[in-house]
C-alpha positions as CSV (number, residue, x, y, z in Angstrom):
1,X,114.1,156.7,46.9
2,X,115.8,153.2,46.5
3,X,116.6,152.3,42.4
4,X,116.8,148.8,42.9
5,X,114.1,145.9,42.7
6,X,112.8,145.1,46.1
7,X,113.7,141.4,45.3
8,X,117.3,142.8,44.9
9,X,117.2,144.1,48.9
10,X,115.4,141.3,50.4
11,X,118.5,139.1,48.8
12,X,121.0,141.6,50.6
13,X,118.4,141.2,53.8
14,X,118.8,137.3,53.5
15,X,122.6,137.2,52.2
16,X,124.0,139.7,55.3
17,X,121.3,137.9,58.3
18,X,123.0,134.8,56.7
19,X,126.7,136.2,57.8
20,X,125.3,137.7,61.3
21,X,124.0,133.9,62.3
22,X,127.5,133.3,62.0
23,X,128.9,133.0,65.7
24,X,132.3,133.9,64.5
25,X,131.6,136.6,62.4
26,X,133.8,139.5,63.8
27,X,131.2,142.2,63.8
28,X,128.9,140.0,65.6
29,X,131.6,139.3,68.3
30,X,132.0,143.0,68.7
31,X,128.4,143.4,68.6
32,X,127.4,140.9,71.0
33,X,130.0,142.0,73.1
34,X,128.6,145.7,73.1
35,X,125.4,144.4,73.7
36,X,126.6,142.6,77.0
37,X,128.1,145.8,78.3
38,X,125.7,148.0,77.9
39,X,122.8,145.8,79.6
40,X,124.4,143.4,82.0
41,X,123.2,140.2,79.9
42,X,125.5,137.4,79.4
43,X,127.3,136.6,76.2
44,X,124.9,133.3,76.1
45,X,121.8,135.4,76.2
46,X,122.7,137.9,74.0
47,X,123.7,135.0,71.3
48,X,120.6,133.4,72.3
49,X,119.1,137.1,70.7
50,X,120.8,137.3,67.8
51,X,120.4,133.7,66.6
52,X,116.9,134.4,66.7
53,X,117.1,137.2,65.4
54,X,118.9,137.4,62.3
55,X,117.4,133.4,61.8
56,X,114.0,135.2,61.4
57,X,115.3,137.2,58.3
58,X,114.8,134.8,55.9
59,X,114.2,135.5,52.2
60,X,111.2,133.7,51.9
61,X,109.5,135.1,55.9
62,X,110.7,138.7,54.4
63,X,108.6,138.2,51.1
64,X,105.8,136.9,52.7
65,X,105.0,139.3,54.9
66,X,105.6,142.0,52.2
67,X,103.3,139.8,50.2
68,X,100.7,139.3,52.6
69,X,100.1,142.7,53.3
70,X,100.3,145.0,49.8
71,X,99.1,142.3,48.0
72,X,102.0,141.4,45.7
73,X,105.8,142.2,45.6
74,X,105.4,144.0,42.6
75,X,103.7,146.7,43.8
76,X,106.7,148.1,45.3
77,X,108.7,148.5,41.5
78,X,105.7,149.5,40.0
79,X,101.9,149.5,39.2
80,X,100.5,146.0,39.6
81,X,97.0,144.6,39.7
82,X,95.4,144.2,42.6
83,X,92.2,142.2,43.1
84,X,88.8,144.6,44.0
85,X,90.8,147.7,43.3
86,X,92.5,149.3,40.3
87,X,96.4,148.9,39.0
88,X,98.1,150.2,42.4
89,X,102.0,151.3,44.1
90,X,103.1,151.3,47.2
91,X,105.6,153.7,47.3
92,X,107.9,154.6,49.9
93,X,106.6,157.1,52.7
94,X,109.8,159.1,52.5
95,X,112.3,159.3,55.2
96,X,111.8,157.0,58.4
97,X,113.7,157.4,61.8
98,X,113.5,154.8,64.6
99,X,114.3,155.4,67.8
100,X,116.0,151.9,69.7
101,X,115.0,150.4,72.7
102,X,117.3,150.6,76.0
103,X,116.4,146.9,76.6
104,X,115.1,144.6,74.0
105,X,118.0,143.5,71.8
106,X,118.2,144.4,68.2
107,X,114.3,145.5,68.1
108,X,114.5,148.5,65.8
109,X,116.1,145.8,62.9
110,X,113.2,144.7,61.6
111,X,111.1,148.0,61.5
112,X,114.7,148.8,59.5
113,X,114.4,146.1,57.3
114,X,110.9,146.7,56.3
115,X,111.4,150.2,55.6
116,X,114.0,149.7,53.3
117,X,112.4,146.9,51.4
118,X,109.5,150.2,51.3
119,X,112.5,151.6,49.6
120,X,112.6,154.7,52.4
121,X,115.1,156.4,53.7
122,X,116.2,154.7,56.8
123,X,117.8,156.7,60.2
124,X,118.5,154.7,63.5
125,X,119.2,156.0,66.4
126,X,121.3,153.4,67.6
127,X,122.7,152.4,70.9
128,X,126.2,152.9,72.0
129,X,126.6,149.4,71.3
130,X,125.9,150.0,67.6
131,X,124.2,146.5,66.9
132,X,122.2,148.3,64.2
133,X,124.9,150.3,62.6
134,X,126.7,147.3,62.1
135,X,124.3,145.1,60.8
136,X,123.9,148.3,58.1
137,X,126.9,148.2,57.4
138,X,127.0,144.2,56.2
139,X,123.9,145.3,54.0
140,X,125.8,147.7,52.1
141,X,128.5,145.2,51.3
142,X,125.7,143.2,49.8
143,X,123.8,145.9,48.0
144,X,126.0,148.7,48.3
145,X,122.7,150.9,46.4
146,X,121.4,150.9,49.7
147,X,124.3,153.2,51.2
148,X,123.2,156.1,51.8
149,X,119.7,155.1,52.8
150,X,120.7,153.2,55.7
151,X,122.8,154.6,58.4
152,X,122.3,154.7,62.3
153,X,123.6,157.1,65.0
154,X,124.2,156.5,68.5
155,X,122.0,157.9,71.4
156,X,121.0,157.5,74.4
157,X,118.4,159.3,76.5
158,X,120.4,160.9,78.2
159,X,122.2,163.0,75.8
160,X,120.1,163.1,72.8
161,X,117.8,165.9,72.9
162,X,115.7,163.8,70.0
163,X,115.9,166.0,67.1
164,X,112.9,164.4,65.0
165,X,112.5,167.1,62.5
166,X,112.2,166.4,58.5
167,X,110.9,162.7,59.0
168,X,107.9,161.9,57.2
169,X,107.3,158.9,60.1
170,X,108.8,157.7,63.5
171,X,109.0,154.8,65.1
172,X,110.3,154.7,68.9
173,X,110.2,152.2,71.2
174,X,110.2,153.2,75.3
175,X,108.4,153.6,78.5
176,X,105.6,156.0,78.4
177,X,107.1,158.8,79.6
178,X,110.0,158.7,76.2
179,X,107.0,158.2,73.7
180,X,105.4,161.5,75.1
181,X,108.5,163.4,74.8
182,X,108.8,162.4,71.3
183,X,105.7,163.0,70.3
184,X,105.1,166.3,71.7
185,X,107.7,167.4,69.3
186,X,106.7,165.7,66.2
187,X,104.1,167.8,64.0
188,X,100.7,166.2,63.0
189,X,101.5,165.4,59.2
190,X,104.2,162.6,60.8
191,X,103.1,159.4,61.2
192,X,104.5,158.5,64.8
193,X,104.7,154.3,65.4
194,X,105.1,153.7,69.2
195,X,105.8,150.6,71.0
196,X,105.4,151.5,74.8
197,X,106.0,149.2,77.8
198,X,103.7,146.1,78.0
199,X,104.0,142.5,79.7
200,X,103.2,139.1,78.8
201,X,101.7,136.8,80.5
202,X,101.0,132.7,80.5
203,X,98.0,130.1,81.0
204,X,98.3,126.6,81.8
205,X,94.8,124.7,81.7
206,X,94.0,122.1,83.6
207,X,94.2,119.4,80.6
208,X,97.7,119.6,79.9
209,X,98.3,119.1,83.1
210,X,98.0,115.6,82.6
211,X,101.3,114.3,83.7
212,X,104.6,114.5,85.4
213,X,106.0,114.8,82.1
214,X,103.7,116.9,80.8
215,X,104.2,119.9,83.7
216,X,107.7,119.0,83.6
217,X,107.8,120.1,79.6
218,X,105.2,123.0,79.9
219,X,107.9,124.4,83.1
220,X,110.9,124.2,80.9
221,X,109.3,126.5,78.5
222,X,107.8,128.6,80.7
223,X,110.8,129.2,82.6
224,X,113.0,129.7,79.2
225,X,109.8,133.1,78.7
226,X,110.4,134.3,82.1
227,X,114.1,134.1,82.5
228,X,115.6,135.3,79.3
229,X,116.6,139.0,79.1
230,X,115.8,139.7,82.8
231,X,112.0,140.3,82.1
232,X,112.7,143.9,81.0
233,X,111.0,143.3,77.6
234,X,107.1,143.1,76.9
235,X,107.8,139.4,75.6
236,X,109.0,138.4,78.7
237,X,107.1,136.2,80.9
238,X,105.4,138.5,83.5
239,X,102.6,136.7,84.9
240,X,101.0,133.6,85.2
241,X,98.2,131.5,85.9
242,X,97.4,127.5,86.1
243,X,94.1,125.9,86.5
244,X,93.1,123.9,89.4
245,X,91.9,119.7,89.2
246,X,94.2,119.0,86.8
247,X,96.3,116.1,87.6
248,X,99.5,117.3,88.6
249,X,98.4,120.2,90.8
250,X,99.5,123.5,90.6
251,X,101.6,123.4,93.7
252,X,103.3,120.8,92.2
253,X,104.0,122.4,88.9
254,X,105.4,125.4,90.8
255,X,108.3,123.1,92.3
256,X,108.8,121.8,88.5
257,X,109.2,125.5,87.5
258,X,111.6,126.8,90.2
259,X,113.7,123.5,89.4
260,X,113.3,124.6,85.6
261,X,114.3,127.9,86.7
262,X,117.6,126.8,88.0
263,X,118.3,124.6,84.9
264,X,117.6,127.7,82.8
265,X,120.2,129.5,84.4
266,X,122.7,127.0,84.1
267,X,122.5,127.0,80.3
268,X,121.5,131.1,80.3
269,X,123.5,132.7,83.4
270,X,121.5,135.5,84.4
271,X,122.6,139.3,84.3
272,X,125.3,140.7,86.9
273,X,124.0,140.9,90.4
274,X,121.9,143.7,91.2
275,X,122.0,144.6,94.9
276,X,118.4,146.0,94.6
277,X,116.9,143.3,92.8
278,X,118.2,140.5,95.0
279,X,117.0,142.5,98.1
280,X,113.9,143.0,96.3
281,X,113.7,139.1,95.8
282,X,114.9,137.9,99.1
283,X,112.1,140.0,100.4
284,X,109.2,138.7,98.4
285,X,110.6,135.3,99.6
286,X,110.6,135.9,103.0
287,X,106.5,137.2,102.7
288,X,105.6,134.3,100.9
289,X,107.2,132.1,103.5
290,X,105.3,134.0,106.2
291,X,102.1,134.3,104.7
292,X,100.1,131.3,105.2
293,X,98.0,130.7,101.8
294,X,101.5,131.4,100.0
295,X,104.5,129.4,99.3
296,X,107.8,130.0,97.7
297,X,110.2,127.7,95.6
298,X,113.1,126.4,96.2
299,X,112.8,127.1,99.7
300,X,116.1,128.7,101.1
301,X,117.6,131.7,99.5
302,X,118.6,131.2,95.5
303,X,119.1,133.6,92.5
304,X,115.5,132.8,91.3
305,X,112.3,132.6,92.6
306,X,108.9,131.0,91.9
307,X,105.6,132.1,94.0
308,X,102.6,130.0,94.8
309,X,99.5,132.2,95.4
310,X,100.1,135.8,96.0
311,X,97.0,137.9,97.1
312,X,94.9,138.7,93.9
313,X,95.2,142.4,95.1
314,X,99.3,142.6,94.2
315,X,100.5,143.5,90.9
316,X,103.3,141.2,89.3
317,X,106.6,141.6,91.2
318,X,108.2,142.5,87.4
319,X,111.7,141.0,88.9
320,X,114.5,139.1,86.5
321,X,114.0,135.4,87.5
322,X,111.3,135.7,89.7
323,X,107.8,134.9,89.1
324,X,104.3,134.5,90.7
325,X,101.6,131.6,89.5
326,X,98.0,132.1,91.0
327,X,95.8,128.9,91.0
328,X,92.6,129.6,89.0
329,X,89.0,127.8,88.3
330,X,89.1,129.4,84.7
331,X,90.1,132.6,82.7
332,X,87.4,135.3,83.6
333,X,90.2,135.4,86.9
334,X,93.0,136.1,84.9
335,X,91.2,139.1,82.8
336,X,89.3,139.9,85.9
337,X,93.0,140.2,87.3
338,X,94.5,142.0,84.4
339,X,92.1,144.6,84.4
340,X,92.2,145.1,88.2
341,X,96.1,146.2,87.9
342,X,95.6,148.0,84.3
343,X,98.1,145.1,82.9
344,X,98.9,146.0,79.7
345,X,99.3,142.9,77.3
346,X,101.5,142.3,74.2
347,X,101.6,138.4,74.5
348,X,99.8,135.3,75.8
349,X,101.1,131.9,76.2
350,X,98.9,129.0,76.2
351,X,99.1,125.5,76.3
352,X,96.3,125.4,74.2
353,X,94.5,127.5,72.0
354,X,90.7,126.8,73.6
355,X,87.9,129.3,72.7
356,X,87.8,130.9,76.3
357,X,91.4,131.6,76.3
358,X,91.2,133.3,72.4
359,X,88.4,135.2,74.3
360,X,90.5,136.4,76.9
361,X,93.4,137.7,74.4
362,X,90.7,139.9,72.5
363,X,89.4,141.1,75.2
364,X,93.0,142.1,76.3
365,X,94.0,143.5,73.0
366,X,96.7,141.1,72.8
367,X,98.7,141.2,69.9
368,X,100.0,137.4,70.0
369,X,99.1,133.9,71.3
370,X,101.6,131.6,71.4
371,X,103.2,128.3,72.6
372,X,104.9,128.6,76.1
373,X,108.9,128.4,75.0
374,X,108.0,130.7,72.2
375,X,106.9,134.5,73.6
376,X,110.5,135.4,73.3
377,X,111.2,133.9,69.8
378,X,107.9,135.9,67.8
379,X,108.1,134.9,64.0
380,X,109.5,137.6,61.5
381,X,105.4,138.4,60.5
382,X,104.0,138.7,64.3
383,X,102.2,141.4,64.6
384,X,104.5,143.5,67.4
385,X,101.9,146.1,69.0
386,X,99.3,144.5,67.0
387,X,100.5,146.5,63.9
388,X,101.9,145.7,60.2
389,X,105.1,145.4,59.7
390,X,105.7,147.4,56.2
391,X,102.3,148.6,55.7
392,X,103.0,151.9,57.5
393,X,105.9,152.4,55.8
394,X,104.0,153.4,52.2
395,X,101.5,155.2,50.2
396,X,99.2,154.0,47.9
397,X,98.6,155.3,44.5
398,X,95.9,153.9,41.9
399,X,95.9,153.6,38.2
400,X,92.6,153.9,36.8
401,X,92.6,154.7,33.3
C-alpha cells in the first residue's frame, strides 16, 4: 500500500502530465516515435494523442472525479464522514494489472493513474513501444514513493502467454476473442474490468442543418471523429446518419464531408498505405458508383472516401478514412439499424442533445453523448465502457462506533 497522501500523487499525476505535454520533452519524442512504429500512425496523429491525453490529467479533473465518486478525497488517507452512511475508507483493492490495447494510444494511463491515486499496486503490460513505462518513470521522479508500485512490462499477444496470477483485479482492453482468453484464466475472487471492441457512431438532425456554414462546421468535426487513428478505436467515427428536409440536404453535406475529409488529411496524414485497405476502398467506390440509389465522394479514386446511401442491409465498411452516411426521417432508423447488425456502441455524436436522440443512446447502452469534433477527445471523468474510473479500484470499510 502507498504511504503517501493521495493529494501528494495527484500533484506527481499533474506535475509529470505537465512535462509529457511538452513536445520537446525527450521521452515523449522517443515515445511518440515508438508509438508511430508500432501502429503505422503519423507523428501528427500520435502528438495529436498525447496532447489530449496527458492535457486531460489535470490536478483539479483528477480530484474531481476521485471526489465525485467516493465521496470525499479523504476517504482514501483515512476514515471520513460520509453523508447517509457511517465514517467510511476506501482502501486500495490490492494489486491491479492492466493489460494495453494494440490500437488505442496510451488507454491503459488513466486506469493507471486511478489505481494508484487508490493507492494499489500498479502492473502494465505495456507495448513494445513502452508509452506507459515511460510515463511511470516521470512519476517516480516526481514522487519517487510511488516506485515500486508502478512499473510496466512489455507484451504483445503474440508472446505473452498472459500470466495473470496473484492480482486481486484486471483490466484488459481487446477484441473479444483476447478478453476470453484472459478471463478463462483468472479465478472468480478477481475482479476482471474488460473493455472489448465497440464503435461509435454520429447523428446530424435536420435543424442544424440550417446552413452552408453550418454543414460545413458540423463536416469538419465529423471528419476530424472518423479520420483520426484509422477508425481502429471504439471512439472512432464508425457510422453515421443525417436527417432528411433539412436545408442543406444530405447529399450535399456528404460532398462537405469528403472535402473535410481531404482537409483532415492534410493537417493529419493518414497511416502508411495498406494494400488491403485501399483495395478494399477502391472497391466500395466502384459499388457505390454502380449502384443507382448510391453515390460516392469525391468522385475519382482518392485516399478517403465518403458514401451516400448504402443498402440498410450492409454493416459499416469499418475502413480508415472511409465512411458511409444513410439519409433518415428520424432515429427509430438508426437503432432499428444498430440492432439489425448487433452494433455495439461506446459513443454517440450529436448535434444536439434532443430527447429522441438521449432515447436512442439508452436504448443502445451508450456510454457517452457528445459534440461531433469531440468522440476522440472524451474528458478525463467519461465514463469509458459506461464504468467508474477509480471506484473499482477499492474497498469500503465503515466505522460505526
Amino acid at each position: 500500500m502507498i504511504k503517501v497522501p493521495v493529494r501528494s500523487i495527484v500533484g506527481a499525476i499533474d506535475a509529470a502530465a505537465a512535462r509529457w505535454q511538452d513536445r520537446t520533452f525527450q521521452p515523449r519524442i522517443r515515445a511518440r516515435d515508438g508509438v508511430a512504429v508500432r501502429t503505422g500512425y503519423s507523428l501528427a496523429g500520435v502528438d495529436y494523442a498525447f496532447d489530449r491525453l496527458f492535457g486531460e490529467l489535470r490536478r483539479n479533473a483528477v480530484e474531481s472525479v476521485i471526489r465525485d465518486e467516493l465521496g470525499a478525497l479523504d476517504v482514501l488517507d483515512g476514515f471520513a464522514a460520509r453523508e447517509g452512511r457511517p465514517k467510511s475508507r476506501a482502501l486500495p483493492l490490492g494489486r491491479i494489472c492492466i493489460v494495453s490495447s494494440r490500437t488505442t494510444i496510451g488507454v491503459a494511463v488513466l486506469p493507471a493513474i486511478f489505481a494508484l491515486c487508490a493507492k494499489c499496486d500498479v502492473l502494465v503490460k505495456d507495448r513494445e513501444d513502452h508509452l506507459v513505462g515511460d510515463f511511470f518513470s516521470t512519476l517516480c521522479v516526481e514522487l519517487p514513493e510511488l516506485a515500486g508500485f508502478a512499473s510496466a512490462q512489455a507484451w504483445s499477444r503474440e508472446n505473452d502467454d498472459v500470466k495473470l496470477s496473484g492480482y486481486d483485479a484486471v483490466v484488459a482492453f481487446g477484441d473479444d476473442e483476447t478478453l476470453a482468453t484472459i478471463a478463462s484464466t483468472l479465478p472468480a475472487t478477481v475482479r476482471f474490468i474488460a473493455y472489448g471492441s465497440k464503435a461509435s457512431a454520429g447523428y446530424i438532425t435536420r435543424e442544424a442543418l440550417c446552413s452552408e456554414a453550418a454543414a460545413r462546421q458540423i463536416a469538419r468535426d465529423a471528419a476530424l471523429d472518423l479520420s483520426l487513428y484509422e477508425a481502429e478505436g471504439c471512439l472512432s467515427l464508425h457510422v453515421l446518419f443525417a436527417e432528411n428536409r433539412g436545408t442543406i440536404a444530405v447529399e450535399r453535406f456528404v460532398e462537405l464531408l469528403a472535402d473535410a475529409m481531404r482537409d483532415i488529411a492534410a493537417d493529419i496524414p493518414p497511416a502508411r498505405p495498406n494494400v488491403r485497405t485501399s483495395a478494399r476502398r477502391a472497391s466500395a467506390r466502384e459499388l457505390a458508383t454502380f449502384r443507382s440509389n448510391e453515390a460516392a465522394y469525391p468522385k475519382t479514386a482518392a485516399g478517403y472516401l465518403a458514401i451516400l446511401n448504402p443498402p440498410f442491409e450492409e454493416p459499416p465498411l469499418f475502413l480508415p478514412q472511409t465512411i458511409a452516411v444513410r439519409a433518415v426521417d428520424d432515429s427509430t432508423c438508426a437503432a432499428e439499424y444498430f440492432e439489425r447488425h448487433r452494433i455495439t456502441l461506446e459513443a454517440l455524436a450529436v448535434t444536439a442533445a434532443r430527447d429522441d436522440l438521449l432515447e436512442l443512446a439508452a436504448r443502445c447502452r451508450v456510454a457517452r453523448v457528445a459534440p461531433f469534433g469531440r468522440l476522440q477527445a472524451p474528458p478525463i471523468g467519461a465514463f469509458h465502457g459506461g464504468r467508474p474510473r477509480i471506484a473499482e479500484f477499492v474497498r469500503w470499510i465503515g466505522d460505526e462506533t
